[in-house]
C-alpha positions, 0 to 999 in steps of 0.5 A: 439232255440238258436240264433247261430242255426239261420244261420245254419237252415235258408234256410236248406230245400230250394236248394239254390245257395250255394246247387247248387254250390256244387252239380252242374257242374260249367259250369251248375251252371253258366248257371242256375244262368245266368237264374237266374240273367238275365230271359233268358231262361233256357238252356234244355240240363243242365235239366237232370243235375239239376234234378238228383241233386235235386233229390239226394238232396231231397232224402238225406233230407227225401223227397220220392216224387216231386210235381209241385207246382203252383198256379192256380186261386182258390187264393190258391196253388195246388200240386200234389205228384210223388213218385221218384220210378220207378220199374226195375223187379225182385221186384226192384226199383230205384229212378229217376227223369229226366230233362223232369219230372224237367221242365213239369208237366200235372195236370188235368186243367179241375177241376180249375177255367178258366173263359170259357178258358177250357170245362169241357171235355178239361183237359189238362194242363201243369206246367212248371218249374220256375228256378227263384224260388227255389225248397224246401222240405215240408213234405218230397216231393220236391217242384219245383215252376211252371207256369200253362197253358192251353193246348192252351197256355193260363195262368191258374195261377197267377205266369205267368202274374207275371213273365211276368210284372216283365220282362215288368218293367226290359225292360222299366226300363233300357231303363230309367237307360241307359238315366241317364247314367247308362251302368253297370246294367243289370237287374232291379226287383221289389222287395216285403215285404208282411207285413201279419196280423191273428188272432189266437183263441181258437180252441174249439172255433173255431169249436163251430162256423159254420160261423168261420169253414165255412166262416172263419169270423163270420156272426153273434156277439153282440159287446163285453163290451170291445174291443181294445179301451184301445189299450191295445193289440197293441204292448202288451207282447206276451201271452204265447201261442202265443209266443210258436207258433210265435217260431215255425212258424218263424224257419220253415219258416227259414227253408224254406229260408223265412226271417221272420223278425219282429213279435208283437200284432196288435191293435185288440185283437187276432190279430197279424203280420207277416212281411218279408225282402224284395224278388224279387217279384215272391219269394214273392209271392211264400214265402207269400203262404208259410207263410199262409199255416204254420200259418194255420198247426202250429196254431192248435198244441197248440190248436189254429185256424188262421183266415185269413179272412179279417175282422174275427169279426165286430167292431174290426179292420181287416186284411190286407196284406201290400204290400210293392214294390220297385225296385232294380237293379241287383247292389243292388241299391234300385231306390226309395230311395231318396238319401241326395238331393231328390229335385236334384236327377232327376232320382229318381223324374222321377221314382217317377213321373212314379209310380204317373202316373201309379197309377193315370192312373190305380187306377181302377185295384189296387182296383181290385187287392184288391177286394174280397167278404172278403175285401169289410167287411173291408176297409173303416173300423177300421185300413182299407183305404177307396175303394179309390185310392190316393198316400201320399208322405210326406211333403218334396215330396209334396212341390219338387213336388210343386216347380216343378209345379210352377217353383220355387226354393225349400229349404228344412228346415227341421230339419235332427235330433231331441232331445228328451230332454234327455241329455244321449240319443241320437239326432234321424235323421228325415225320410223324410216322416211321415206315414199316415196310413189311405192312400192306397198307401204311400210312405215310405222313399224307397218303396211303401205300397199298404196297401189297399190288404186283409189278405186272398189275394194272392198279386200276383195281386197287383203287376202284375198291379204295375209292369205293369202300372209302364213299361208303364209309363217308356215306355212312358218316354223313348220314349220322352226323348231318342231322346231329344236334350237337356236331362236336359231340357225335362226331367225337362219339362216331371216332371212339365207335369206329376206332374201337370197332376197326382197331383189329386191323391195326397192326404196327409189327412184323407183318413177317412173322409166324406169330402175326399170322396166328394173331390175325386169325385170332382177330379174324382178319382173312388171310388168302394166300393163294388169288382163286381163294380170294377170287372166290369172294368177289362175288360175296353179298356185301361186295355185291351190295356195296359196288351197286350201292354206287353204281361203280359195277352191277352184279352183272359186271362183278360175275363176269370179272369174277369168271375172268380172274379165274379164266386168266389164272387158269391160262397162266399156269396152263402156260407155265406147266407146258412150257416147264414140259417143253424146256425138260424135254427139249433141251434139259433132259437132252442136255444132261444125258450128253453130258453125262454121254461125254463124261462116261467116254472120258472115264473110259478114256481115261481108264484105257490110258492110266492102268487102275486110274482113279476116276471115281468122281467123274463115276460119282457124279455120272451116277447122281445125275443118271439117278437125277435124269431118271427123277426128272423123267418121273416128273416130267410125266407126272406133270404131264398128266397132271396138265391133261387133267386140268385141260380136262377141268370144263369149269374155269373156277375148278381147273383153277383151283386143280392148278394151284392144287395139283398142278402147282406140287407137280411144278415145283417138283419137277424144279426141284429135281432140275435144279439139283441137276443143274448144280452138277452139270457143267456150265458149258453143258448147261442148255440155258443161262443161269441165274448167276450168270443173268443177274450180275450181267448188266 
């Protein structure tokens, strides 16, 4: 594709501002994008003008059908396709579709994941348009962005917390820029850029392996002779293949007004990234959705599969979804960003020092926000942070806030620039922070990168729980400051308080160690290594207190999530655990028993031809797996009667914790045994690829 057709296709499906500009009265443009650009609510009586826009829109770009397209708590998006056709007699039919069509929607909520909030025989649910994303056309329907409730109200979805802590953060933000004088800006939103790793495999490969077809992740696999300890890949020339697909995927999502922006290998082999420029965090969430949804459709027209699993092989790193957070004002001001004095900047220091206590305050439910039965195989792990919460500032932020504590003058010295040493090229300017890419959450120079969220995850989550602890420590400091006599002096009383009372979840070493983990239990920062131990706190008295506080979810919604995370994770190692039984018995037990079937014919062969022949490797070896086949049988039952009593758990929080107890040991027993097998096996005999061979494939 040539570079001048960029701007010319970008955003070409998507009913954008500029769409709405032309298409729509101006009084109606202007009240919607009022809607837009402040939250209010959305004028009822302009529906029935926009929908018949949108509707003529669509249907000139190929759509036939709409769809509300929300995203309940399955992890994944839902939609449900109306053709625009109404038939008026006489074998006739026209195109409609109404402003009622436009703003509510009933899909059937009885078949989607309610933790308790609907019965089975209650199937009424309602989607309700969100006019702060914009509508798109995919696979000739157009697509309009919804929130999902409940025939009582409750939100079934993940979008309407969302929307409701992105208007938590704009209310206590403001009242934080009005105190420094800021009367101009009338809307502040947290902003995301979704970083997205995946691997892509052969697809023959692919469908060899039930595990990957099932689970999306291997269950079992020997190491291979080489994995990436070459670093070879990372950064590496594009294979061919993969180029030829990363083109397609970046101009469809162009299309999509979706600002794919940077693309290249990742450190494992196979592994690759994805990563966007910033959006308002709900057109995140909705573009991120988007981006694996096309990385899965596109991978298979060149004959390749797309892993999203958070640790697809074991021994190789695995992937996460880097959640990089900011907050901007309606004027385009980013307000983490440093500026020239940082150390001076107090309103910069006073935002930075409500996101330290927010997260230090809520680390329990950012480790919630990336807890899932995937992502407990990766962190802690290869290019992973740990299960514990900590922040890293830089050099510079540490020792402001240090001299802040102690009262001290701080004098940066710092250089601004660096040479190289090359005459001809170019002096570099410093950032103001290093990276530590073994810390959770790091601050970057603007922004915040909550690294700790897994590939396969929806980020909406991570973000409800960002933006709302960060409205709570805003509200907390607005209430102390606004009735201040003397503005400068509270404020620099209220950043030693806060800086020393947080300073525990500072950390800016090696999040990796053994060492780091013995002092954060010393600091008292918690460490959930597991999702049901951290689960287990959703539904604590200050979580409770703070997602009420500000209406983003009642306790009604966060019990019902609570029963979720727990029902998903019991499902998706009830998968797992039978699809390790169904691989043993089908195919690996029977695979190595014929081999060693064919291996005991060739010593008899061999012995019957060649007087005294010497055939005791072949006897060796047909002894070790005979020995192995009967482990691996031993096993195999006793996961098997692990599993039925895990079926036989009636609560979702004790079945999930018998799983990653009980079942869990018998998994990994059962691999362990395997993969010895697998070793001694001979490939051809070998029922399914191995890691080598799907890893260096593409």
């Amino acid at each position: 594709m040539e570079n001048k057709r960029i701007p010319d296709i970008f955003a070409c499906r998507v009913f954008s501002e500029d769409v709405m500009r032309e298409r729509l009265p101006k009084d109606v443009y202007k009240s919607l994008i009022n809607t837009m650009a402040t939250g209010k609510e959305i004028d009822a009586s302009i529906a029935d003008v926009v929908a018949g826009a949108m509707k003529d829109w669509a249907i000139e770009h190929g759509a036939t059908h709409y769809t509300h397209w929300f995203q309940p708590l399955t992890g994944v998006t839902a939609e449900k396709h109306d053709a625009f056709l109404t038939p008026v007699g006489g074998g006739k039919a026209i195109m409609e579709f109404s402003g009622k069509e436009l703003i509510k929607g009933e899909p059937d909520a009885s078949s989607f994941p309610s933790g308790g909030l609907r019965a089975t025989f209650e199937a009424r649910g309602y989607t309700a348009w969100d006019p702060a994303s914009y509508a798109f056309i995919k696979d000739g329907s157009l697509y309009i962005p919804t929130a999902f409730c409940s025939y009582t109200g409750e939100a079934l979805d993940t979008k309407t917390p969302l929307l409701r802590s992105m208007d938590a953060i704009n209310t206590e933000a403001l009242r934080i820029l009005r105190l420094f004088g800021d009367t101009a800006t009338k809307r502040v939103t947290s902003t995301v850029g979704a970083e997205q790793e995946y691997f892509l495999i052969d697809e023959a490969d692919y469908v060899a392996r039930r595990d990957l077809f099932y689970c999306g992740r291997t269950l079992f696999g020997a190491p291979p002779v080489k994995g990436q300890e070459l670093d070879d890949h990372y950064f590496g020339v594009l294979p061919p293949r993969v180029n030829l697909f990363m083109k397609e995927l970046d101009e469809e999502l162009w299309k999509l007004g979706i600002s794919a922006k940077t693309k290249h290998n990742e450190a494992a082999p196979s592994q690759h990234e994805l990563a966007p420029i910033f959006s308002t965090t709900n057109i995140a969430v909705d573009h991120n959705l988007l981006t694996m949804e096309y990385m899965k459709k596109i991978a298979p027209r060149y004959k390749m599969a797309c892993l999203l699993a958070e640790k697809p092989f074991v021994g190789i790193n695995g992937s996460g979804k880097h959640n990089n957070w900011s907050i901007a004002t309606d004027g385009g001001v980013n307000l983490l960003k440093p500026g020239k004095t940082p150390c001076e900047n107090k309103q910069f220091l006073l935002i930075h020092a409500a996101v330290i206590k927010a997260v230090d305050e809520y680390q329990d439910l950012l480790r919630i926000s990336a807890a899932s039965a995937g992502n407990d195989c990766r962190l802690g792990g290869d290019e992973a942070p740990p299960a514990i919460i900590s922040i890293f500032l830089g050099d510079e932020l540490d020792r402001i806030i240090e001299s802040i504590i102690d009262g001290s003058v701080y004098s940066n010295k710092d250089p601004k620039y660096m040479s190289l040493g090359v005459p001809y090229v170019p002096s570099i300017r410093r950032d103001t922070t290093d990276r530590n890419r073994t810390s959770p959450f790091a601050f970057t120079g603007n922004k915040f990168e909550f690294r700790m969220v897994g590939s396969s995850q929806n980020i909406a989550l991570a973000n409800i729980v960002l933006n709302t602890a960060v409205a709570n420590s805003f509200r907390e400091f607005a209430d102390k400051l606004e009735g201040a006599e003397d503005f400068d002096a509270a404020t620099d009383t209220l950043l030693a308080e806060t800086f020393k009372a947080h300073k525990r979840i500072l950390f800016a070493g090696n999040s990796y160690s053994e060492e780091w983990e013995k002092e954060a239990r010393e600091r008292g920062l918690s460490n959930f290594k597991t999702a049901p131990e951290a689960y287990e706190h959703f539904t604590d008295e200050k979580n409770i207190a703070l997602f009420t506080r500000f209406g983003v979810m009642s306790e009604t919604e966060m019990r019902s999530r609570r029963e979720i995370f727990f029902e998903s994770y019991r499902k998706i190692k009830n998968i797992e655990a039978r699809t390790m039984l169904e691989m043993t018995v089908r195919d690996i037990i029977p695979a190595v028993s014929k081999y060693i079937g064919k291996l005991s014919e060739s010593v008899n062969a061999t012995r019957a031809a060649i007087k005294n022949a010497n055939v005791a490797c072949e006897v060796d070896i047909i002894e070790r797996l005979s020995e192995l086949l009967s482990k691996t049988y031993d096993a195999y039952s006793a996961l098997e009667r692990a599993e039925k009593s895990a079926i036989a758990k009636r609560g979702e929080v004790e079945a999930a914790f018998f799983y990653k107890d009980t079942v869990e040991a018998k998994m990994q027993a059962l691999r362990r045994v395997v993969d010895e097998m697998e070793i001694l096996t001979a490939r051809e005999a070998w029922p399914m690829p191995t890691y080598g061979d799907i890893i260096f494939k593409i």
